[in-house]
C-alpha positions in Angstrom: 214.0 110.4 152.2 211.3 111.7 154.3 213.8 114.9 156.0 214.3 115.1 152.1 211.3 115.8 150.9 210.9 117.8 153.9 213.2 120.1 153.1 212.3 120.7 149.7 208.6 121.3 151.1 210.0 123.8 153.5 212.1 125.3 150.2 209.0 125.9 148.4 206.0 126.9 151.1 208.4 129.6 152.5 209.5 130.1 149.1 208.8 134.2 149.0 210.7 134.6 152.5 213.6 132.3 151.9 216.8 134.5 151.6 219.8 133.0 149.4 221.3 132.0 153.2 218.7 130.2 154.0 218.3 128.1 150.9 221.9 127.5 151.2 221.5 126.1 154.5 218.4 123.7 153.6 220.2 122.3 150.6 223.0 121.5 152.8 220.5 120.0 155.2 219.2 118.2 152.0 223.0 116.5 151.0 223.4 115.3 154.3 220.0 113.6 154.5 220.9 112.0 150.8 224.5 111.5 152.5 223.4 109.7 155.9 220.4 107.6 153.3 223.7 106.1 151.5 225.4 105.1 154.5 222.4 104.0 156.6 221.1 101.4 153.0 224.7 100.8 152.3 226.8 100.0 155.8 224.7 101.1 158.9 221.7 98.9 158.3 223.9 95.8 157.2 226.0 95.9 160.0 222.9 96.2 162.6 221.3 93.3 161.0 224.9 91.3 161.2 225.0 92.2 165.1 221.3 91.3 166.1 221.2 88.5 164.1 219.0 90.0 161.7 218.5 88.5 158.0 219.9 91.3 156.0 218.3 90.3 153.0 214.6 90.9 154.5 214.7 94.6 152.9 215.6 93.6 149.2 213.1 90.7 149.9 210.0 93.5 150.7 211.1 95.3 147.6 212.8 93.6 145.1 209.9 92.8 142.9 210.0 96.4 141.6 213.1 95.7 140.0 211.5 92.5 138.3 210.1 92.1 134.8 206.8 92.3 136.5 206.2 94.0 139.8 202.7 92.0 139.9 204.0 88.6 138.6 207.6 88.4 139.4 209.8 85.9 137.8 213.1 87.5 137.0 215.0 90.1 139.0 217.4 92.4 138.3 221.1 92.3 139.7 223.2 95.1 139.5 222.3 99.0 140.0 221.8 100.2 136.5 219.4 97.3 135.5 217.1 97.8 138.7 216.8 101.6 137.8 216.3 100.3 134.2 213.4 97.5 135.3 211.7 100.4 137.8 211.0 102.9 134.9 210.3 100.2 132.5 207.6 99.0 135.3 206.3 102.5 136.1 202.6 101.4 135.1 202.5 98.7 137.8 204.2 100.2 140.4 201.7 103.2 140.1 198.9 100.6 140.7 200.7 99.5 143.7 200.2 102.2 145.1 196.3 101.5 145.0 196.1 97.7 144.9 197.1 95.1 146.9 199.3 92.7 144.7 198.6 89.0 144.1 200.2 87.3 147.5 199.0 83.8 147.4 199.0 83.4 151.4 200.4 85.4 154.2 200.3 86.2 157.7 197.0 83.2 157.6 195.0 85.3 154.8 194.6 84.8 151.4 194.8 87.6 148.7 191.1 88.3 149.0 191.1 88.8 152.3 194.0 91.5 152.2 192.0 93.4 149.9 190.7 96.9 150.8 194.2 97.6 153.2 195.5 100.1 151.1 192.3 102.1 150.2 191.6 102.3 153.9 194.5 104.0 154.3 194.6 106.2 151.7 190.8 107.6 152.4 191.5 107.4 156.0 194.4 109.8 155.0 191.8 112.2 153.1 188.7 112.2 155.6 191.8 113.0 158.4 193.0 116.3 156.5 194.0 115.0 153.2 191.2 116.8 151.2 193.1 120.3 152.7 196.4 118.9 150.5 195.1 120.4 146.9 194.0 123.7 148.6 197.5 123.9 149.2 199.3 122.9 145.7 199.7 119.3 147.1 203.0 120.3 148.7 202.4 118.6 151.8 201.6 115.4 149.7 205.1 115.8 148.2 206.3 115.6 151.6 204.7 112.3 152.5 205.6 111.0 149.8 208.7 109.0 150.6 205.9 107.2 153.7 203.8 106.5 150.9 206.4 104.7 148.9 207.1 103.0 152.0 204.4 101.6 153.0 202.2 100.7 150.0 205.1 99.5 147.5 206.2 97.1 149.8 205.7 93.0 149.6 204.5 93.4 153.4 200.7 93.4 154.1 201.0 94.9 157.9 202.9 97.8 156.3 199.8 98.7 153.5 197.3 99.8 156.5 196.6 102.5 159.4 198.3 100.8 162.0 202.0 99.5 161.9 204.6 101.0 160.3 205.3 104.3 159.6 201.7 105.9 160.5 202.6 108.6 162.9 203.9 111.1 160.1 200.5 111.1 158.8 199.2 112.0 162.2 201.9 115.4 162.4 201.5 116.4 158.8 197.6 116.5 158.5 196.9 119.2 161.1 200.1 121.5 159.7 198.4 121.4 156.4 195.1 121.9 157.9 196.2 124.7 159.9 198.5 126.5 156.7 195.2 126.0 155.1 193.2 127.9 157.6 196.2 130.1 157.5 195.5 131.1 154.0 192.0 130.9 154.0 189.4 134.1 154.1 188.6 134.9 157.6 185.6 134.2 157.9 186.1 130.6 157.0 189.1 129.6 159.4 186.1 128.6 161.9 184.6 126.6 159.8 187.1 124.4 158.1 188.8 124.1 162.1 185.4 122.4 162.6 185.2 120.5 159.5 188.8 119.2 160.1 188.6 118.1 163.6 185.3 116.1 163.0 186.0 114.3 160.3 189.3 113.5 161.8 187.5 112.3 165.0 184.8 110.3 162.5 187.4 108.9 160.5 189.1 107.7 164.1 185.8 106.5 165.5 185.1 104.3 162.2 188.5 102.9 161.7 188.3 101.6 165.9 184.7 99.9 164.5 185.6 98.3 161.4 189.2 98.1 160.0 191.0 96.1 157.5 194.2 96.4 158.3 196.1 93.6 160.0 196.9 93.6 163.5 193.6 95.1 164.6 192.9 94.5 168.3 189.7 95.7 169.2 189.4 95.6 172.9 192.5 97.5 172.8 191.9 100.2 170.9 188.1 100.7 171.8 188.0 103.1 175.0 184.9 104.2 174.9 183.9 100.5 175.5 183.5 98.5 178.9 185.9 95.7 177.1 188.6 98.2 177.2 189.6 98.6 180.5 191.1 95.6 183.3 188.7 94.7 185.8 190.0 95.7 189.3 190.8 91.9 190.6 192.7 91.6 187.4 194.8 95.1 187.8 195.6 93.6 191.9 196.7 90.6 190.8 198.8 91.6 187.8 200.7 94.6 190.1 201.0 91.9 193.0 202.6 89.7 190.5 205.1 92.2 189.0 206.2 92.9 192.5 207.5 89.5 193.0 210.1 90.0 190.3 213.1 91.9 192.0 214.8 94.6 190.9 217.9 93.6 188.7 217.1 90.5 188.2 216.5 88.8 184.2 212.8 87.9 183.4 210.9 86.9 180.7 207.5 88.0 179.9 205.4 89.2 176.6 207.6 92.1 175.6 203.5 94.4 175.8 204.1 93.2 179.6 207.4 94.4 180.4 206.4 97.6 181.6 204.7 96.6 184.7 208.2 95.4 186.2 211.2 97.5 187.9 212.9 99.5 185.2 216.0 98.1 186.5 215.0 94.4 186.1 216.5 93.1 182.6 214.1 92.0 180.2 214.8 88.6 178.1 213.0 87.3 175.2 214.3 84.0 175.7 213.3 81.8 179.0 216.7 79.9 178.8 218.7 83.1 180.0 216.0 84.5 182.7 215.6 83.2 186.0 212.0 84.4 186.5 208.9 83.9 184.4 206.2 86.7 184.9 203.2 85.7 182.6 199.6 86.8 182.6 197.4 84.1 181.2 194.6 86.4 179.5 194.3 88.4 177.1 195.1 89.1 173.8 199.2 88.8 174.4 198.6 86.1 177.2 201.3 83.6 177.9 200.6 80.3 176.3 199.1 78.3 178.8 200.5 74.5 177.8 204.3 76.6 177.5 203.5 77.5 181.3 202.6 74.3 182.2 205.5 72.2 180.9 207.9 74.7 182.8 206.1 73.7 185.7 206.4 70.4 185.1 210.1 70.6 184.0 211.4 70.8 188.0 214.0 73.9 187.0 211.2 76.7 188.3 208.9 77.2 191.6 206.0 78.7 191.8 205.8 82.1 193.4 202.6 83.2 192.1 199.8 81.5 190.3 195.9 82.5 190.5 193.2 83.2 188.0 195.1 85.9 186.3 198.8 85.7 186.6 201.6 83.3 187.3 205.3 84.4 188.5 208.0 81.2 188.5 211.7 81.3 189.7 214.6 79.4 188.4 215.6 76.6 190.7 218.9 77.3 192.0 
């Protein structure tokens, strides 16, 4: 939907130079987007989730409440094709205000529907303060184009999706500075100067106060703060960490925190599950640390040896 919308945004902002070729070739562009959307919703998708071991049914379960009798207070769902597109424009009203609100979850992810509330307005004025406010000075086109992230992310059952930082976030951060810069572009010249400025400070303020007080979920601060001390890993920390990871040969299976996997060998093979590695790399701080009483009862099990263990890391091996 998004290479879609795209290419209908490209259709109309080069609308005056666009030869009958080149629209030709767009449209084309825009029936094999619609064409690989089919396949990807009807078989691709599916079959992935079938492979991996993936419930299938976690997409209609994110969305399927639009299709209800009421978005807000769901109780009855529609079944087949024509009665969902039936239930969605009977339901317009409420999906518009999902765009806005966050909808009545009772309890998820540990927080109640109060607590979820402000996600979605955080994104949408982080969107504005970022470059947004440049999207009417340019016939909202470029909002046309995000629209497909914006249906996304806010219409969705899912409260990590609503915010700034999971999920689809990164198309905001490439289509704010093109319609900044078109509307420099078509600005006088004397003002390019001072709408660059205006731009890349509020972007930069909007970045700044989003890293000091966020509601959306998932929000580590001594991750994302680097202009703070808290940020960075004390030396002894960084030593005993790299002299861990260098324990853990090269081809063999281990299992760490997937955040952690990059400070082993490429060529190791990385396992989510303990039962099928045969070394155990684990860093005991942190925000993604290793559960300490899981380390501890493979210690105690007899099936690994210690090859590593101080203040800041431990490194086990499968018995042979």
């Amino acid at each position: 939907m998004l290479l879609t919308s795209t290419s209908i945004g490209l259709l109309w902002i080069y609308r005056k130079e666009n030869t009958r070729k080149d629209i030709l070739k767009i449209s084309f562009f825009i029936l094999i987007a619609l064409l690989y959307l089919f396949l990807a919703t009807k078989y691709i998708i599916p079959y992935y989730c079938k492979v991996k071991g993936y419930p299938a049914e976690r997409i209609d379960e994110i969305y399927r409440h639009l299709w209800a009798d009421n978005p807000l207070y769901p109780s009855v769902y529609a079944s087949t094709l024509i009665e969902k597109v039936k239930f969605i424009a009977r339901n317009w009203r409420h999906i518009w205000t999902l765009l806005w609100v966050e909808p009545p979850i009772e309890y998820m992810y540990g927080h109640t529907y109060q607590q979820l509330f402000g996600i979605k307005w955080e994104t949408h004025m982080a969107i504005i303060l970022s470059g947004g406010w440049t999207f009417l000075y340019n016939g909202l086109i470029f909002l046309f184009i995000l629209l497909p992230i914006y249906i996304y992310k806010l219409l969705s059952m899912e409260p990590q999706m609503w915010g700034t930082m999971v999920h689809y976030s990164i198309e905001f951060a490439v289509v704010l500075p093109i319609a900044l810069v078109w509307s420099m572009r078509n600005s006088l010249p004397k003002l390019i100067p001072l709408i660059g400025f205006i731009g890349a400070f509020m972007a930069h303020l909007t970045n700044y106060l989003l890293m000091e007080k966020i509601f959306s979920l998932w929000y580590y601060p001594q991750l994302m703060r680097w202009y703070s001390c808290e940020h960075y890993c004390p030396y002894e920390k960084y030593k005993s960490i790299r002299k861990a990871a260098s324990l853990v040969p090269k081809e063999a299976s281990y299992c760490t925190d997937i955040r952690h996997a990059p400070y082993i060998s490429v060529s190791s093979l990385y396992r989510s599950n303990i039962e099928e590695a045969d070394y155990v790399f684990a860093i005991k701080e942190g925000y993604f640390a290793f559960p300490v009483d899981s380390l501890q009862r493979l210690k105690d099990s007899g099936q690994w040896e210690t090859l590593h263990d101080d203040n800041y890391t431990t490194v086990l091996r499968r018995k042979k």
